[in-house]
C-alpha positions in Angstrom: -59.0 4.2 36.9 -59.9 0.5 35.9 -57.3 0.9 32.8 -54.6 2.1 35.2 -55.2 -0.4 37.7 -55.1 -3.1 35.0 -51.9 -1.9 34.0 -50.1 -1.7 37.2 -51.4 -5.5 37.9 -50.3 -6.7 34.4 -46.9 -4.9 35.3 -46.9 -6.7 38.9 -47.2 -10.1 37.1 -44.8 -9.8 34.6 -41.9 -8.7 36.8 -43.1 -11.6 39.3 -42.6 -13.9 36.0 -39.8 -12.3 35.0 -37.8 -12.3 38.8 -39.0 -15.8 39.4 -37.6 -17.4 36.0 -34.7 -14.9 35.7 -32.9 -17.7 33.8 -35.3 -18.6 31.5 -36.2 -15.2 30.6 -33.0 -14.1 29.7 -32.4 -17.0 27.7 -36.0 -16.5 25.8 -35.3 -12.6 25.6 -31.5 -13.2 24.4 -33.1 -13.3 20.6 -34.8 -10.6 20.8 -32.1 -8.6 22.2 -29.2 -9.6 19.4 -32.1 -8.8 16.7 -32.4 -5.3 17.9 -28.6 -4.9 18.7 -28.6 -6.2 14.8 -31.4 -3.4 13.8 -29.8 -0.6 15.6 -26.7 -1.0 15.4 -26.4 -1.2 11.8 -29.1 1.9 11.4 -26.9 4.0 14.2 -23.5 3.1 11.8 -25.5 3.7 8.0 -27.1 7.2 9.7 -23.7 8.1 11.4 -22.0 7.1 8.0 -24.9 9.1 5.6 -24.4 12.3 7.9 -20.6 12.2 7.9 -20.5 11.9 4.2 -23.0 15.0 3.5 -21.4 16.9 5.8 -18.6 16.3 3.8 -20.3 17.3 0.9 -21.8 20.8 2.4 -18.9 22.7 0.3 -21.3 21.6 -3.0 -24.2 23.5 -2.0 -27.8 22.2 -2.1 -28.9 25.3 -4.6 -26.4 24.6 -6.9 -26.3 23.8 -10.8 -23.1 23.2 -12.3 -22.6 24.0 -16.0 -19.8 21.6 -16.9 -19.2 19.4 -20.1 -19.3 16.3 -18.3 -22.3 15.2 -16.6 -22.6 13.0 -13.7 -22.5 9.4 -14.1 -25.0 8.0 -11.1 -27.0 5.0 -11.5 -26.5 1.4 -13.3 -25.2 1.2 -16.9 -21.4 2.0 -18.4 -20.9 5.8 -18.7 -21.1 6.6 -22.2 -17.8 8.9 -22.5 -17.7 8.8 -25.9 -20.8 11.3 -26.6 -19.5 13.8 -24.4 -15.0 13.9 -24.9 -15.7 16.2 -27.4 -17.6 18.5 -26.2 -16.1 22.4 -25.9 -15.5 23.2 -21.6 -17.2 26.4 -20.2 -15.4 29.1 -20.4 -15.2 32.5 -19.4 -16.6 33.9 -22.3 -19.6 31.6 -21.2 -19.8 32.7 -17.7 -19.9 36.3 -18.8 -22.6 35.8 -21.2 -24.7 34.0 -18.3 -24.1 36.8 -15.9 -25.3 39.4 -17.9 -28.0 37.4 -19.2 -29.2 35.4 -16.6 -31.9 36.6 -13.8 -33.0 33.2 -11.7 -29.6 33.2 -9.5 -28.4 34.5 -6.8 -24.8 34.5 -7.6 -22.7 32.9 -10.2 -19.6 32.2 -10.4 -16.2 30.0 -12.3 -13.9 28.4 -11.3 -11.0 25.7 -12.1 -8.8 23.9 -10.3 -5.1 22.5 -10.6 -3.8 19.6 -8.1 -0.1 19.0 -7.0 1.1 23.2 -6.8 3.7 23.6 -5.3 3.7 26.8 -3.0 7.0 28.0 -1.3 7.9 30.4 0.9 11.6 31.2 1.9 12.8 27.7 3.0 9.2 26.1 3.2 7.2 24.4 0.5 4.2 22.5 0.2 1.5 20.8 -2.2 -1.7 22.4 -2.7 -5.0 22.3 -5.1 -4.6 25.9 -7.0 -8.4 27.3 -7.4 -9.2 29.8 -10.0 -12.7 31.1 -8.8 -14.5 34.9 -9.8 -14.9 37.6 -7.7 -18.6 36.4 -6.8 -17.5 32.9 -5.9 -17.9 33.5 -2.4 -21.6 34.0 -3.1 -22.1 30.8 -3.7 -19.7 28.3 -1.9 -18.8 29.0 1.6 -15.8 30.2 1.7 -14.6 30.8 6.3 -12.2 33.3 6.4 -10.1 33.0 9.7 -7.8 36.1 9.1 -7.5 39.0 6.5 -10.2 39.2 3.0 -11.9 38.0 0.3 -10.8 39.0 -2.8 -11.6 42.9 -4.1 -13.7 43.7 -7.6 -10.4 45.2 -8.7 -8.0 42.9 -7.8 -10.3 40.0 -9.6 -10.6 42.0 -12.6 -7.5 43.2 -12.9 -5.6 39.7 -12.7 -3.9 40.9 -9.2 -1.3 38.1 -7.7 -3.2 37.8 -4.6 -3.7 34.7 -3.0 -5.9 32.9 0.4 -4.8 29.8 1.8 -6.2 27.7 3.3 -4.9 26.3 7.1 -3.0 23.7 6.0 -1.1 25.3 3.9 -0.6 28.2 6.1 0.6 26.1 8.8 3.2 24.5 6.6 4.6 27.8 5.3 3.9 29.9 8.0 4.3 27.6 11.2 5.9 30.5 13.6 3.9 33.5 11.7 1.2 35.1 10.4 0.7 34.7 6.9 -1.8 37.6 6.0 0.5 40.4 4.3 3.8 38.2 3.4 4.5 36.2 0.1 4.1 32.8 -1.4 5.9 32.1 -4.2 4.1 29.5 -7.3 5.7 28.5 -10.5 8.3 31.2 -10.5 5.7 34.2 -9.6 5.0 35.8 -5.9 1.4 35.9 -4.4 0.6 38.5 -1.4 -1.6 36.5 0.7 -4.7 39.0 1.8 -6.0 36.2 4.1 -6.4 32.5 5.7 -9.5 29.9 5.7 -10.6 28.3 9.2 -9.4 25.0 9.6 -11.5 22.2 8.4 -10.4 19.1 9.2 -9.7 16.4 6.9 -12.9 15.5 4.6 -14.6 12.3 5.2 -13.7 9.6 3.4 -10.9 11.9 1.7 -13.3 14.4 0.3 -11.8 17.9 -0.7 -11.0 20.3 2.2 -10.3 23.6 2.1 -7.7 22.9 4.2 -5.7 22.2 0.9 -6.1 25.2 -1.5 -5.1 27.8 -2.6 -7.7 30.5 -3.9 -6.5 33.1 -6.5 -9.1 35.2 -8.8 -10.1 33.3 -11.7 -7.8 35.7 -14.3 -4.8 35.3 -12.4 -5.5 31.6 -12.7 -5.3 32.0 -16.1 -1.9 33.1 -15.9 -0.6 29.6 -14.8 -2.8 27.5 -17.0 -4.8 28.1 -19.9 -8.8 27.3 -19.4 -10.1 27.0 -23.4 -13.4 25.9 -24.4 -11.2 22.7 -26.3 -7.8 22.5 -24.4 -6.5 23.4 -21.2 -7.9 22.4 -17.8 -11.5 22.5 -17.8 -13.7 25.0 -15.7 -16.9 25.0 -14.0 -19.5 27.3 -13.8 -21.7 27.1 -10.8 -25.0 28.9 -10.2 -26.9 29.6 -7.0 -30.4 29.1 -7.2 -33.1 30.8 -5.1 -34.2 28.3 -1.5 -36.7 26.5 -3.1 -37.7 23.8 -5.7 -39.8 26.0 -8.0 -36.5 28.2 -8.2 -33.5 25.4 -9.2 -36.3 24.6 -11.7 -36.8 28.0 -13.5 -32.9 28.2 -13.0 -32.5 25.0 -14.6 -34.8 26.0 -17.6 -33.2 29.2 -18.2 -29.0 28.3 -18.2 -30.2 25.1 -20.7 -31.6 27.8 -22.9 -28.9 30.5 -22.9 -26.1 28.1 -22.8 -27.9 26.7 -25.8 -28.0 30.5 -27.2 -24.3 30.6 -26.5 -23.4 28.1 -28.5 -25.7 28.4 -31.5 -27.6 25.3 -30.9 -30.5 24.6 -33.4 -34.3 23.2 -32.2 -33.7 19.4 -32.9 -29.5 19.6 -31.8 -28.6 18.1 -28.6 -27.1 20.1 -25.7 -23.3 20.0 -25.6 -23.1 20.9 -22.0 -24.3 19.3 -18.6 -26.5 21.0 -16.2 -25.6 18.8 -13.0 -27.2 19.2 -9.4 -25.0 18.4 -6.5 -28.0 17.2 -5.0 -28.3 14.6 -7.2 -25.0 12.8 -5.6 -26.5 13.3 -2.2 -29.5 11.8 -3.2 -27.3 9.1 -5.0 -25.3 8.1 -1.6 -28.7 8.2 0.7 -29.9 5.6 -1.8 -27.1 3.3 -1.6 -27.2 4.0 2.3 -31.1 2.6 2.1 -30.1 -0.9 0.4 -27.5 -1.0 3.7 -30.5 -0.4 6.3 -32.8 -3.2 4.2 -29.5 -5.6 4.8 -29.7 -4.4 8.8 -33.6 -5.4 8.8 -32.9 -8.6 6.8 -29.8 -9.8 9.1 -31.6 -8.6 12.2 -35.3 -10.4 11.8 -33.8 -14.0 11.7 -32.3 -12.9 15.2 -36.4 -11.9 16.1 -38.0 -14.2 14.6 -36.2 -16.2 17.2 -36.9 -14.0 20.2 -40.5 -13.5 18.5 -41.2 -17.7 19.4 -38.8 -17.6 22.9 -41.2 -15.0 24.2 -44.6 -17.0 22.8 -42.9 -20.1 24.4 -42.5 -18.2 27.7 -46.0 -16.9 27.8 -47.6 -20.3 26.8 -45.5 -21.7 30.0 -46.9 -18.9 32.4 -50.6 -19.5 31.2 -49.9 -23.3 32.0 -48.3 -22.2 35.5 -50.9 -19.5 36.5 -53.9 -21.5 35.5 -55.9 -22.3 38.7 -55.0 -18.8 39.0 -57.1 -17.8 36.0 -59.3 -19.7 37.3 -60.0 -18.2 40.2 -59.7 -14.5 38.8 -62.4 -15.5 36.7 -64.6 -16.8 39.5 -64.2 -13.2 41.2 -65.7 -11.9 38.0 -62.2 -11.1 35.8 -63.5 -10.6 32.3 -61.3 -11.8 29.5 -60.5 -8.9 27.9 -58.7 -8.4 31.3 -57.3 -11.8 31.1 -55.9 -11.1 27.7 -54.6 -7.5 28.8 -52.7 -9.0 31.2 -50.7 -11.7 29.0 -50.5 -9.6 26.5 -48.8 -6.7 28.7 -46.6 -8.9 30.0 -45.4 -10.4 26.5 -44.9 -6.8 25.6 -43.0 -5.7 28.6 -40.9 -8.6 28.5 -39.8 -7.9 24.2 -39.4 -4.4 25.2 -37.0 -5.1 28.1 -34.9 -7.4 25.4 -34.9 -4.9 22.7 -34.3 -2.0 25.6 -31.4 -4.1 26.0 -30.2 -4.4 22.5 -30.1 -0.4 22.4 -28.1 0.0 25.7 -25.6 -2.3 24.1 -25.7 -0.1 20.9 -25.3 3.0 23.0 -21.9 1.7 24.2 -20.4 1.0 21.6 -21.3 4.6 20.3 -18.1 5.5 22.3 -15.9 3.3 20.2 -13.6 5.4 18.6 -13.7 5.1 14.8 -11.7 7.4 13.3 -13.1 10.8 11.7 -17.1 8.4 12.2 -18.9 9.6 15.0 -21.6 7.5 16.0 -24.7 8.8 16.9 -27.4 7.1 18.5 -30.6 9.2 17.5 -33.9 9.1 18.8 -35.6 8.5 16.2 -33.2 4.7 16.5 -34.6 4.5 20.0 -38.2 4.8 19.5 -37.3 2.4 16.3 -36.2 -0.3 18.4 -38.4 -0.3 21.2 -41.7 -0.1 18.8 -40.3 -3.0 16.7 -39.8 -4.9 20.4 -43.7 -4.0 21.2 -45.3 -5.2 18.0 -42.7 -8.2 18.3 -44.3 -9.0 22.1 -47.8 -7.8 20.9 -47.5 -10.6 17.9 -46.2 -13.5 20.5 -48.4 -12.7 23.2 -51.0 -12.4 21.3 -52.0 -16.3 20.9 -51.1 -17.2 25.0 -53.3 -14.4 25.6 -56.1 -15.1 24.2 -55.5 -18.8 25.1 -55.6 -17.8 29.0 -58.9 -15.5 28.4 -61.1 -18.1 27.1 -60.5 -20.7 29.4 -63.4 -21.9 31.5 -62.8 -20.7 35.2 -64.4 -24.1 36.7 -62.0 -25.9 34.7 -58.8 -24.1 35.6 -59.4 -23.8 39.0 -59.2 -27.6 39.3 -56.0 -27.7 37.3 -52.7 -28.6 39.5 
């Protein structure tokens, strides 16, 4: 009861000080609230922008390992190109031999891809990324069928011209009809589509959508363009791994050594592949997204650093205004930790009502439209702000606080 009823005083005389200096107190508080506007905002724009971007990135997988003969160039340094341009590419060969050898995936699967197809139908033509994946590809990478099938084991094995598009495409071939069960036509050869991919949306940041493509099996790809190990458009060959870490590990350690046995790779040789996770470009993207939230906390502590000393210069003010009645507080048998409680509470409440302040602001202009970016003001930004606001009260209050509890009660009552 004694806490609570120190509490609900403290509160009574900081909104007294707070409704009796309005002016003042805004213009104290007006740091503090810009430095958590500062904070937050940039945090709310770096999270809206790291989400939007992985999202983006879903169609990689996060249990994938790529097999490809380039590997990924993240990090600091020039990309040395010239160990790996003459490497061999997987090839199908290679994906066979790791299906029937391999036991630590889920699913595996090939695929390649061609850019700048043209697709017609009748008097309608489009552009479209051809993909060449196996029958097993939709095992591993999502694949949202709106209408009609995935691909049969026959029809991928036996090279059938069979073809699903993807909504873009389907709308721009197909605007008054369904497509499932007519023709496309692709480099002189007809394609019976068996069936239609929901609509995506365009990728953030122009990432691929499947919006775009065109899937065919992997053998009828082959038909088109030619996929060798040293010419031809390169392929990759994804594996799932099993959901957890131990699992892309043993995966890991088991396509280096039968990709190694593919090729005939001796002891002291080095591999002439790349085994790349896609998880290490999301992890590449969240750590450039971290150097923009250490810029946010830089820009935004000069802002309250400021507030920090308009709040301490508000508090030393009040302990010179209220100090006859500390004085007489005292006389009535106020101990100081009570004194100090009550300073200190109202320092606090007074940083939290600025930085409370900074995240309205940041809430409203979470309704700005920009573009495909939604911004997101989390919870997690809330509780952010207002704890940085307390400890930034608690550390400005602290030394008016304890200024007001030690001084002598005879003395301060006397003061004018």
């Amino acid at each position: 009861m004694l806490i609570i009823r120190l509490t609900l005083e403290s509160f009574r005389f900081a909104w007294n000080a707070l409704r009796s200096n309005l002016l003042r107190t805004v213009l104290s508080l007006l740091g503090v609230t810009i430095g958590i506007f500062a904070i937050i905002a940039v945090f709310t724009i770096v999270d809206s922008l790291e989400r939007s971007v992985k999202d983006s990135l879903n169609f990689l997988g996060s249990d994938n390992i790529n097999v490809e003969k380039w590997p990924y160039g993240f990090g600091g340094g020039p990309y040395p190109w010239w160990k790996y341009m003459n490497r061999p590419q997987p090839t199908y060969a290679d994906y066979q031999f790791l299906l029937e050898n391999g036991d630590s995936f889920e699913a595996i699967t090939i695929s390649a891809r061609r850019g700048g197809v043209t697709a017609k139908q009748k008097n309608n033509s489009t552009s479209s990324d051809l993909m060449g994946v196996a029958f097993d590809h939709k095992d591993v990478y999502e694949i949202p069928l709106e209408k009609g099938r995935y691909f049969t084991r026959l029809e991928a094995d036996a090279a059938r011209n069979v073809a699903i598009i993807g909504a873009r495409i389907a709308k721009d071939l197909f605007p008054y009809e369904d497509p499932v069960g007519k023709t496309i036509n692709m480099r002189g050869l007809k394609y019976y589509v068996i069936g239609t991919i929901k609509e995506e949306g365009e990728g953030f940041l122009g990432t691929p959508s499947n919006d775009d493509n065109i899937y065919v099996p992997y053998k009828t790809f082959l038909k088109l363009y030619y996929s060798g190990a040293r010419d031809g458009i390169g392929s990759s060959i994804t594996a799932k791994g099993k959901s957890s870490d131990i699992g892309l590990v043993e995966l890991e350690y088991e396509l280096r050594g039968l990709m190694r046995q593919r090729r005939g790779l001796k002891p002291k040789q080095e591999d002439d592949f790349a085994l790349n996770r896609p998880e290490a470009l999301v992890n590449f993207i969240s750590s450039t997204f971290d150097v923009l939230s250490v810029a946010g906390w830089v820009i935004g502590s000069f802002s309250i650093l400021v507030g920090g000393f308009g709040i301490a210069n508000i508090m030393f003010v009040s302990v010179k205004e209220r100090t006859n009645i500390i004085g007489i507080q005292k006389s009535l048998g106020a101990k100081n930790y009570f004194i100090l409680f009550q300073f200190l509470f109202e320092a606090i409440f007074l940083s939290v009502i600025g930085g409370g302040t900074g995240i309205f602001l940041v809430y409203l202009i979470s309704f700005v439209s920009l573009g495909t970016l939604d911004l997101q003001l989390t919870v997690g930004n809330i509780i952010l702000g207002l704890g940085v606001s307390a400890v930034i009260g608690m550390a400005s209050g602290i030394i008016p606080a304890a200024t007001a509890s030690r001084l002598d009660p005879v003395i301060a009552i006397r003061t004018q």
